[in-house]
C-alpha atoms as an extended CHARMM CRD file, in Angstrom:
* protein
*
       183  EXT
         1         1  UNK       CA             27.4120000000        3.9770000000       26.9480000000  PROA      1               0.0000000000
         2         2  UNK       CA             26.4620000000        7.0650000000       27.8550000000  PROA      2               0.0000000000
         3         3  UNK       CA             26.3550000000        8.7370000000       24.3330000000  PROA      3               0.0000000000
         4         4  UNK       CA             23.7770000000        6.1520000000       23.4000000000  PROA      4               0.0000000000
         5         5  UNK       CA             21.5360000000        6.6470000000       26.6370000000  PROA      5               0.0000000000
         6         6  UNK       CA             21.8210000000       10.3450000000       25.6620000000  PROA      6               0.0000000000
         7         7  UNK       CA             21.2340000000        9.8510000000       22.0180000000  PROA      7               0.0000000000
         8         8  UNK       CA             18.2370000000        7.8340000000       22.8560000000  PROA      8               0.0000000000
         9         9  UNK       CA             16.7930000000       10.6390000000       25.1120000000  PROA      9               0.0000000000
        10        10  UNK       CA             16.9870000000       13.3130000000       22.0340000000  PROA      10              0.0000000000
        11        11  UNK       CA             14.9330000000       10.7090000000       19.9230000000  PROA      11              0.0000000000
        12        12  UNK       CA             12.0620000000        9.8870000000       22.1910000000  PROA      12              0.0000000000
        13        13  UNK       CA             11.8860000000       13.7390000000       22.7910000000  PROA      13              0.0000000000
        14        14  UNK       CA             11.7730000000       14.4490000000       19.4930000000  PROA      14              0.0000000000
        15        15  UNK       CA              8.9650000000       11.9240000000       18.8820000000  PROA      15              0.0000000000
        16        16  UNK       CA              7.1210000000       12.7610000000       21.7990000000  PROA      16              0.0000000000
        17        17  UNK       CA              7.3010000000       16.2970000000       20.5530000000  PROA      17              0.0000000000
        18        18  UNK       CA              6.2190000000       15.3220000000       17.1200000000  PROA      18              0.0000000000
        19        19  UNK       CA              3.1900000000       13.1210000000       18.2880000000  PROA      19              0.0000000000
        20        20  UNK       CA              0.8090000000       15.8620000000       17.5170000000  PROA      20              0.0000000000
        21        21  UNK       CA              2.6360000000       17.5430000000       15.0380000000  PROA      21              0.0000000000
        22        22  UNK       CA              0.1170000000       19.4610000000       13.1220000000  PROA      22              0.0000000000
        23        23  UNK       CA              0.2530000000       18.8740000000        8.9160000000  PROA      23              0.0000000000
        24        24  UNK       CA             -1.5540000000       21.1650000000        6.4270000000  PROA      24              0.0000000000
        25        25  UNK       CA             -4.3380000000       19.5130000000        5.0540000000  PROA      25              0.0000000000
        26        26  UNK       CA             -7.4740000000       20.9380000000        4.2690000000  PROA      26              0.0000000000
        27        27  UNK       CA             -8.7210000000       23.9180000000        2.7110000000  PROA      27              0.0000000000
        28        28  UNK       CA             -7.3910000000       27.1000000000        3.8040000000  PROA      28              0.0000000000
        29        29  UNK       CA             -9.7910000000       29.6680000000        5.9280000000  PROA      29              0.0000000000
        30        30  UNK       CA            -11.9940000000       30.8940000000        3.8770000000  PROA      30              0.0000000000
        31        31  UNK       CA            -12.4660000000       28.7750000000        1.3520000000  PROA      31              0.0000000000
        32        32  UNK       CA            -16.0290000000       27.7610000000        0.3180000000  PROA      32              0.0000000000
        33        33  UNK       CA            -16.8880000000       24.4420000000        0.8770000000  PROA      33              0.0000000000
        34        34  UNK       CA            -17.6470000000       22.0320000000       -1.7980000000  PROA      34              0.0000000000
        35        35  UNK       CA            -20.0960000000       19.1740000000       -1.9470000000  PROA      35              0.0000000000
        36        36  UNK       CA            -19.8520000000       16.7820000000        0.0860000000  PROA      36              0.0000000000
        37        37  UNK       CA            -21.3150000000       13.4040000000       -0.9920000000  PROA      37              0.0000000000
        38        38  UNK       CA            -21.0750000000       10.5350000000        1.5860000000  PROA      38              0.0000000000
        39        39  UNK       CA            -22.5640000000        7.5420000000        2.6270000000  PROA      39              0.0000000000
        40        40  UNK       CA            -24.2060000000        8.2370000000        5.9760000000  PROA      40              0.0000000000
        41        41  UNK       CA            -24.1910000000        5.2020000000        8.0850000000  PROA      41              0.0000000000
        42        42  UNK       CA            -25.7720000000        6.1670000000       11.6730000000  PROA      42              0.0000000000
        43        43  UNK       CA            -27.6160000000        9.7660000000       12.0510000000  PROA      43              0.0000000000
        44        44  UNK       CA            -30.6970000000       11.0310000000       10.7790000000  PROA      44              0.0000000000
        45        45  UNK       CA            -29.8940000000       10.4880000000        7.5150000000  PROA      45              0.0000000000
        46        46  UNK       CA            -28.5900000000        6.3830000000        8.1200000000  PROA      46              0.0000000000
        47        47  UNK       CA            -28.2200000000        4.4550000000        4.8940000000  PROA      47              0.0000000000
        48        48  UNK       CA            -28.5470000000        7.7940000000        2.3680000000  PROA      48              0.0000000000
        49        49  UNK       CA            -26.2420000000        8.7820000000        0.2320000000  PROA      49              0.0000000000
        50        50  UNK       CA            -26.2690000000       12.4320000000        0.2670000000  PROA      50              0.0000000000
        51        51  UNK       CA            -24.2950000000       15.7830000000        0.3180000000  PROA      51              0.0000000000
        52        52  UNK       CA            -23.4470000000       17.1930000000        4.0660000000  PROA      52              0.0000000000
        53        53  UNK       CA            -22.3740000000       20.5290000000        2.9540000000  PROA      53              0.0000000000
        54        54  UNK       CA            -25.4260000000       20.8260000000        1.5140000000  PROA      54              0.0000000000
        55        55  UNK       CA            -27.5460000000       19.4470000000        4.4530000000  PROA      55              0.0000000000
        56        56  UNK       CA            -25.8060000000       21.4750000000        7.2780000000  PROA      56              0.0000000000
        57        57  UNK       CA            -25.9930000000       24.4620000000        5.2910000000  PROA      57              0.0000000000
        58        58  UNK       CA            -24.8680000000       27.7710000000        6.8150000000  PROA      58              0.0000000000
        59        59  UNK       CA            -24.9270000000       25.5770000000       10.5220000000  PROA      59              0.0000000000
        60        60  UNK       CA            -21.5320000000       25.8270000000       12.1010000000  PROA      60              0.0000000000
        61        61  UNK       CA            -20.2560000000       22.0700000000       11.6340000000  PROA      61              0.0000000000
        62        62  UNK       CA            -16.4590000000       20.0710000000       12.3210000000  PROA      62              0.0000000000
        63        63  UNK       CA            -16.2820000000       18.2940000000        9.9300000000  PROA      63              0.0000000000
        64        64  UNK       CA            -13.5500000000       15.2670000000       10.6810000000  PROA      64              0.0000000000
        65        65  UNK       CA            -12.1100000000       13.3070000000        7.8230000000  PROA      65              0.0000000000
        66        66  UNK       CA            -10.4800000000       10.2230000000        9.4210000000  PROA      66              0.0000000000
        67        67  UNK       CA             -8.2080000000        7.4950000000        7.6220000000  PROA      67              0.0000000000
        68        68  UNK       CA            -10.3900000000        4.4780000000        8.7730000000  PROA      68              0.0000000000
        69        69  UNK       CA             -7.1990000000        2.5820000000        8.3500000000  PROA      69              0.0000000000
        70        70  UNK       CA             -5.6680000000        4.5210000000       11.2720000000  PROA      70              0.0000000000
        71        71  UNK       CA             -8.7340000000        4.6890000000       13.8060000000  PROA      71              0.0000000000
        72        72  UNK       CA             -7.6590000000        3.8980000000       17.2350000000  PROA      72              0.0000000000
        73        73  UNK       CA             -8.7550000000        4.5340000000       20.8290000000  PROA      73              0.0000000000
        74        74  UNK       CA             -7.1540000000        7.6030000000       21.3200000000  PROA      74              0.0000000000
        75        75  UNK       CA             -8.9250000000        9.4530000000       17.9600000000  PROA      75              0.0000000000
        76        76  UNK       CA            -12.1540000000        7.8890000000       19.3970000000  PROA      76              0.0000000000
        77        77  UNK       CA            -11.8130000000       10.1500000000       22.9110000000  PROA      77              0.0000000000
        78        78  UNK       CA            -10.9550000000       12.7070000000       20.3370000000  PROA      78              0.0000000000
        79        79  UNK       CA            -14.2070000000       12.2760000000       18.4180000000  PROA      79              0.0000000000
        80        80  UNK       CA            -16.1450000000       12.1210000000       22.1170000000  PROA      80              0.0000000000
        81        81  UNK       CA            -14.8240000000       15.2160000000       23.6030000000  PROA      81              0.0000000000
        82        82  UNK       CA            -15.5210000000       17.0620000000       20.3540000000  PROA      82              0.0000000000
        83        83  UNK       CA            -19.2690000000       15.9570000000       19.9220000000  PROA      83              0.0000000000
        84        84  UNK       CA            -19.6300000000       17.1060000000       23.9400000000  PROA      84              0.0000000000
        85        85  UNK       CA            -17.8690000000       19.9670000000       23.3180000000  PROA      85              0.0000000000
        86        86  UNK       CA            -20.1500000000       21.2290000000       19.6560000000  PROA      86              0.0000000000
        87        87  UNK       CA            -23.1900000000       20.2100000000       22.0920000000  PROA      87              0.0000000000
        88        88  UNK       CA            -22.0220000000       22.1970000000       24.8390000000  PROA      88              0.0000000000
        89        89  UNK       CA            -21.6270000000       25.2220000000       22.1190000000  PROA      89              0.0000000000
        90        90  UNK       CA            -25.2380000000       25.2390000000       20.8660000000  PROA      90              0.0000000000
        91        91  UNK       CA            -26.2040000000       27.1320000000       17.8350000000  PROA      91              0.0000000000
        92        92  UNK       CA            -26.6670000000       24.1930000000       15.8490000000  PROA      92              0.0000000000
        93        93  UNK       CA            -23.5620000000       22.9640000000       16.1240000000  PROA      93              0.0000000000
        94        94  UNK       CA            -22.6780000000       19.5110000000       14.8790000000  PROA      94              0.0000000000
        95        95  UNK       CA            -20.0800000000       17.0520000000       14.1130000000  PROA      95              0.0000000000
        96        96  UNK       CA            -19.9630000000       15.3230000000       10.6960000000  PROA      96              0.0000000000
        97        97  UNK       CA            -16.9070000000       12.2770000000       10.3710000000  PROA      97              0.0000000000
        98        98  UNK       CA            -15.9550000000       11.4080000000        7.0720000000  PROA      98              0.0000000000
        99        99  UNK       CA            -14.2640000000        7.9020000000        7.0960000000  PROA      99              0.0000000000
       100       100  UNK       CA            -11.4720000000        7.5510000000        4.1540000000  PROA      100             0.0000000000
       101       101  UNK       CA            -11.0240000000        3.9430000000        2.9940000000  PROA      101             0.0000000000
       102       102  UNK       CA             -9.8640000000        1.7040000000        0.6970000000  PROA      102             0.0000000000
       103       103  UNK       CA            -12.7490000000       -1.0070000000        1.9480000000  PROA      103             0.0000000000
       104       104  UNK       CA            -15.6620000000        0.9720000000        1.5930000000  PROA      104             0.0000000000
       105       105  UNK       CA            -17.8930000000       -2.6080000000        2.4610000000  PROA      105             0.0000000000
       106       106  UNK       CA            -15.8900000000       -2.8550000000        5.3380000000  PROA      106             0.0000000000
       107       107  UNK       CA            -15.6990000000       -0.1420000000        6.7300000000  PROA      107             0.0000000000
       108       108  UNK       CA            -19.8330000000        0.6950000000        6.2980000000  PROA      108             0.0000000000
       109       109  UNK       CA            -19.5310000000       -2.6670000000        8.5590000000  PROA      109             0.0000000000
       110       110  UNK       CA            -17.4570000000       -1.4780000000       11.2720000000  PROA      110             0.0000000000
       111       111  UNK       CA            -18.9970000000        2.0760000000       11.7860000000  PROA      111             0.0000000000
       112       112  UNK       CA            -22.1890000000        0.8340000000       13.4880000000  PROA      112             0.0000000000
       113       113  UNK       CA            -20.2180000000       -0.7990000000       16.4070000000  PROA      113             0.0000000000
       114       114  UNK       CA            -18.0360000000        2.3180000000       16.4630000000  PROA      114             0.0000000000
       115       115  UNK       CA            -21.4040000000        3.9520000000       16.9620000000  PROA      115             0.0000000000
       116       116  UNK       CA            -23.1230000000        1.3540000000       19.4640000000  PROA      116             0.0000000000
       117       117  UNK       CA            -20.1380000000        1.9080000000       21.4300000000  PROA      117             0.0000000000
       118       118  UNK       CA            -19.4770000000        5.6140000000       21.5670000000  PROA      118             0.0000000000
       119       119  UNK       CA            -22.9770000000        6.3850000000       21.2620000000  PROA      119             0.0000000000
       120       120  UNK       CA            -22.7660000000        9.8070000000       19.1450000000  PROA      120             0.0000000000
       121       121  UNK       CA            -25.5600000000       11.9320000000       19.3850000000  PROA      121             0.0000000000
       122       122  UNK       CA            -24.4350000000       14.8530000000       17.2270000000  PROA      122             0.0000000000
       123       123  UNK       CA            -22.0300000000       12.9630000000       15.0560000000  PROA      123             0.0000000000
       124       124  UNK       CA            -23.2740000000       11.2010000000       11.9980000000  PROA      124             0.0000000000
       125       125  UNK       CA            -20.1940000000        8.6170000000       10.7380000000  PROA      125             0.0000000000
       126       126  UNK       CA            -20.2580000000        8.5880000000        6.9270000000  PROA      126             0.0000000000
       127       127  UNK       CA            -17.9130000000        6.8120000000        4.1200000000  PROA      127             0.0000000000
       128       128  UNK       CA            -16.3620000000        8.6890000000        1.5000000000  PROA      128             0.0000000000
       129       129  UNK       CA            -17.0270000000        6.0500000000       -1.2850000000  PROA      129             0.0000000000
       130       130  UNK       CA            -14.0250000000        6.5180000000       -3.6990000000  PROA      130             0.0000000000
       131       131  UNK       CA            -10.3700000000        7.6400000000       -3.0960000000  PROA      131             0.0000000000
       132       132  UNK       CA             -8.5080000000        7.3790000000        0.4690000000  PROA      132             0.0000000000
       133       133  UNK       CA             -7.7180000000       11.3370000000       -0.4450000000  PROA      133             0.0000000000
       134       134  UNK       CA            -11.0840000000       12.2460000000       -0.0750000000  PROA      134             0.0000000000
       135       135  UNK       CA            -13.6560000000       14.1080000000       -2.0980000000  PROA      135             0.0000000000
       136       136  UNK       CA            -12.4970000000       16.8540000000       -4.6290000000  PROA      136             0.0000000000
       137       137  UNK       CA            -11.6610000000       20.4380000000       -2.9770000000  PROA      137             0.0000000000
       138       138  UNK       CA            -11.0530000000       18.8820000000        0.3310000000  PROA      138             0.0000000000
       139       139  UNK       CA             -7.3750000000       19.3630000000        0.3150000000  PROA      139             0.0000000000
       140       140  UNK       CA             -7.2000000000       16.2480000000        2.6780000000  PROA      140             0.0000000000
       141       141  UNK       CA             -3.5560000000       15.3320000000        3.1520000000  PROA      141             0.0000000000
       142       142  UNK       CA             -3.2890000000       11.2950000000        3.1920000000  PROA      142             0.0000000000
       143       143  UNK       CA             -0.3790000000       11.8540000000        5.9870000000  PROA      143             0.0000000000
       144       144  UNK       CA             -2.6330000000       12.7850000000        8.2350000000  PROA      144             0.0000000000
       145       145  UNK       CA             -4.8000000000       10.5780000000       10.8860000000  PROA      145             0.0000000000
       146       146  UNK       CA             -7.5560000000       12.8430000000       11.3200000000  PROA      146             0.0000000000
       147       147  UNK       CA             -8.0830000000       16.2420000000        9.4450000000  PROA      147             0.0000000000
       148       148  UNK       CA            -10.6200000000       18.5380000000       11.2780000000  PROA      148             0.0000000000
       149       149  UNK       CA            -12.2210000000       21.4050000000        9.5560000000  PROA      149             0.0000000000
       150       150  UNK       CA            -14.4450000000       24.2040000000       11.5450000000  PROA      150             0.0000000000
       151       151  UNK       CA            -16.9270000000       25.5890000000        8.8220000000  PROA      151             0.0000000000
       152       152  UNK       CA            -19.3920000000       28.6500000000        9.1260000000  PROA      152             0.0000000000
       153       153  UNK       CA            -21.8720000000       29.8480000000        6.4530000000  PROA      153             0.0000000000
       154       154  UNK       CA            -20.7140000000       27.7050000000        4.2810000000  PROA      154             0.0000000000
       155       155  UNK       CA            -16.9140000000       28.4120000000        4.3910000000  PROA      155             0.0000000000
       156       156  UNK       CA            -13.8870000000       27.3800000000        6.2630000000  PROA      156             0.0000000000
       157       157  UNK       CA            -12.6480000000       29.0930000000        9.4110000000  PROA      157             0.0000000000
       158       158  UNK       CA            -10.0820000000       26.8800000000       10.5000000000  PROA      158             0.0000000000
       159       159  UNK       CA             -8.2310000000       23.6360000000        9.2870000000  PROA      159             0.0000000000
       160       160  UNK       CA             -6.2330000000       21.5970000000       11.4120000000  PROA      160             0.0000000000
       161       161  UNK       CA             -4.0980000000       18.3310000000       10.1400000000  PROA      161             0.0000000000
       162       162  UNK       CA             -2.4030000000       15.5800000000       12.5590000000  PROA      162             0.0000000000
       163       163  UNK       CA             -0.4450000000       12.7880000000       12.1260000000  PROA      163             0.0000000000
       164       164  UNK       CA             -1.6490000000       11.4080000000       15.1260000000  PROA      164             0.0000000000
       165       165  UNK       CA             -4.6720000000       12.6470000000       17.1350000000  PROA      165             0.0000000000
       166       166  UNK       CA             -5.8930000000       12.3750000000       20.5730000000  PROA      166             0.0000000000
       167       167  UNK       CA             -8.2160000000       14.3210000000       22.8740000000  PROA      167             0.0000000000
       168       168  UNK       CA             -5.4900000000       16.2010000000       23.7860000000  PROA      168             0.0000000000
       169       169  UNK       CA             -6.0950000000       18.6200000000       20.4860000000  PROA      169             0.0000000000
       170       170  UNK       CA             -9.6490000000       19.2290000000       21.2340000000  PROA      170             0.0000000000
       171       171  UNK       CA             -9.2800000000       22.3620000000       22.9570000000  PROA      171             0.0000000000
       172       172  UNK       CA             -7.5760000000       24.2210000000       20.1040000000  PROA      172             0.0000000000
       173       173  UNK       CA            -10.5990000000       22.8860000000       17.5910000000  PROA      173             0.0000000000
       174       174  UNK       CA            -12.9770000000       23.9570000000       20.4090000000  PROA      174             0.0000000000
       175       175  UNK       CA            -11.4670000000       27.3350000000       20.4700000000  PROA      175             0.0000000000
       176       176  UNK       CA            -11.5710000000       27.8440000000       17.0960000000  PROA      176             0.0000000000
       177       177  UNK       CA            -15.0140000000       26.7900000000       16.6830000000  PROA      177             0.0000000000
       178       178  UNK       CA            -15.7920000000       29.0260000000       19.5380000000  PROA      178             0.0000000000
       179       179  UNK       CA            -14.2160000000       31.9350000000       17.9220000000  PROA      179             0.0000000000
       180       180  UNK       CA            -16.2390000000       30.7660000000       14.5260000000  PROA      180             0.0000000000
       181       181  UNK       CA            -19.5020000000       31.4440000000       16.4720000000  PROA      181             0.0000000000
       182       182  UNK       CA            -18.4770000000       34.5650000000       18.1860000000  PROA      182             0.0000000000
       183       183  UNK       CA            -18.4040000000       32.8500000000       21.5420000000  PROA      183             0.0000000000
């Protein structure tokens, strides 16, 4: 019996380890960004289609590509602490979240009561409308819940990938958004 109490142990470590595991996905630092054309579906730009890389420019922006599948609780703190966090920053700073989905209907559905509740000031929720991969050049990896990307002038300066995301990670995006903008 107490082999299998101590086998048991090892596992749960090892998954509580791996909980946050960081995955590659997204482009590497950088890289240029390509266009970025989404649905927008609360912001200043609610019920366009347009490009975000494009609209933020040379801005310093996160932008989060989230498998709307796999949205949860803990990846909406996430999403909270990073919006306060970009505010906090200044400089123009802003949050864009790219939902991935195989129910594109659906999902424009469910973003506005993500939005009534969470009430994002500086974080328009869009909808990738085609593949759960995301748009071309993104480099999203499907295995991951949430990718987050720190972009300045136009070009990557960090990527980070998770599995599984909670606002646990936000200080390592902060920091590297901080870094970004010379802060």
């Amino acid at each position: 019996m107490g082999i299998v109490r101590f086998v048991c142990c090892v596992i749960a470590g090892l998954v509580a380890c791996t909980a946050h595991a960081e995955i590659a996905s997204g482009p590497n630092a950088g890289t240029a960004i390509p266009a970025l054309k989404v649905f927008a579906v609360t912001g200043d730009q609610q019920g366009k289609e347009l490009d975000y890389a494009a609209e933020r420019g040379t801005k310093p922006t996160i932008y989060i590509f989230v498998q709307h599948d796999r949205f949860d609780r803990p990846l909406a703190r996430l999403l909270k602490a990073l919006e306060k966090s970009a505010i906090d920053a200044g400089n123009d700073v802003s949050l864009v979240t790219v939902f991935l989905t195989s129910d594109e209907a659906k999902t424009k559905e469910h973003l506005p009561r993500i939005q009534m509740s969470l009430t994002f000031t500086a974080n328009p929720l869009t909808v990738f409308p085609g593949a759960t991969t995301g748009p071309d050049g993104w480099a999203v990896n499907t295995d991951a819940q949430l990718t987050a990307l720190v972009v300045i002038n136009g070009k990557v300066a960090d990527a980070f990938g998770y599995r599984s995301a909670n606002e646990t990670v936000a200080p390592e995006i902060v920091d590297a958004l901080k870094k970004a903008i010379g802060q």
